[in-house]
N, C-alpha and C positions, 0 to 999 in steps of 0.2 A: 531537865526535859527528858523525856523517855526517848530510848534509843529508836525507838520503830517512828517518832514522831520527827526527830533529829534525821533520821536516812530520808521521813519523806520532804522536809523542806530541804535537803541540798540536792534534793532533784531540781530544786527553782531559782531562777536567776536572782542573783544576791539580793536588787532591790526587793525581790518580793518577799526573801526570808526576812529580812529586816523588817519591812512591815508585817508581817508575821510574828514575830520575835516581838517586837514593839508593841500588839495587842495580846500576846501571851502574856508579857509583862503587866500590860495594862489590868488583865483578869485577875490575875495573881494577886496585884496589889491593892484591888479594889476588895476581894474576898477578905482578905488580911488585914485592909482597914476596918471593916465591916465585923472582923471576929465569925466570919461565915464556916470557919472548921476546914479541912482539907480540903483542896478542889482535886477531885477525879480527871487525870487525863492520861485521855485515849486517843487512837487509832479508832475511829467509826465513819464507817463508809468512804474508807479511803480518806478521811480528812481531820485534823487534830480536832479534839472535843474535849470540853471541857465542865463538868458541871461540880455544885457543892449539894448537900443534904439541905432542901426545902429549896434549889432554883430550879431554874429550866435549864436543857442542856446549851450550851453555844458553841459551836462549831466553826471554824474558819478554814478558809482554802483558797490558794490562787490556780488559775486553770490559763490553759496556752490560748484558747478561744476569746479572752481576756484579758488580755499582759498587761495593761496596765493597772490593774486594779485586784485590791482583795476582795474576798466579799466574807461577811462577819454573818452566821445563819444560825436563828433560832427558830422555837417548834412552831411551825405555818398555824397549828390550831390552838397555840395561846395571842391575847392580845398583845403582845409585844409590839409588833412592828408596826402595828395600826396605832398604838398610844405613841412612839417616837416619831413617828410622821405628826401627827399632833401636837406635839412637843415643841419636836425640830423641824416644820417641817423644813427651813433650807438648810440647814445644816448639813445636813444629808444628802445623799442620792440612795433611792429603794430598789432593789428588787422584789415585789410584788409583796407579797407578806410575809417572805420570810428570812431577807439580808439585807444589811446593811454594805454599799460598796463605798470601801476605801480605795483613793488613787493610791497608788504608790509613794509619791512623793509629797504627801496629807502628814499634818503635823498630828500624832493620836495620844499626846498627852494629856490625861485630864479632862475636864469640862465635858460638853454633851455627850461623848463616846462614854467615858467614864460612868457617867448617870443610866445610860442602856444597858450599861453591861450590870451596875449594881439592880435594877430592877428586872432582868434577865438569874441575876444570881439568887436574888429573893422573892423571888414569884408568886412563891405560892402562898407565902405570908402577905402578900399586896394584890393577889389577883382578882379581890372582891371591893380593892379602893375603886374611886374612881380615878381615871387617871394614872391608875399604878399609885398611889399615893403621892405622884413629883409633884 
């Protein structure tokens, strides 16, 4: 984990780094099963970012306005969030078009999170499926 991303999640109360940590992970390994090449991560706009060569960026961040929950955020003007409402729709809770909000204490192993994040990392190779191609 980069150091500037490390100082910003131990500004946050444990549970949130954890969940935090727990979907870093989840990005990571999803890229790496995929053979998606490096994931880029950043510090953008104050919040860790994450993208590979052919996704979309995904962003995550917990906020004090907020505390129970993460929220997982990709780009408002790709169909992402409107195709995982689709998908999932209860799986889920949304914010508007561009996050997905994790509770804190949400299991984010695997399965439907998992799936968003692989068609968030491959975007642009699936952005003329229907459906993202799921």
């Amino acid at each position: 984990m980069k150091p500037e991303i490390e100082s910003k999640f131990a500004t946050y109360p444990i549970e949130a780094q954890r969940q935090l940590e727990n979907v870093r992970g989840l990005i990571l390994a999803v890229a790496a099963e995929n053979a998606l090449g490096a994931v880029e991560e950043a510090l953008k706009w104050g919040e860790a970012s994450y993208l590979v060569k052919g996704g979309s960026t995904i962003r995550m961040d917990w906020k004090p306005k907020d505390p129970g929950v993460i929220k997982v955020y990709f780009h408002c003007q790709t169909i992402l969030v409107e195709t995982f409402k689709e998908i999932y729709p209860d799986e889920f809770e949304y914010e508007g078009k561009r996050a997905i909000v994790i509770p804190l204490g949400a299991s984010v192993g695997g399965g439907p999170l998992s799936h968003c994040l692989q068609m968030a990392l491959k975007y642009h190779s699936l952005k003329h499926l229907p459906l993202l191609g799921s």
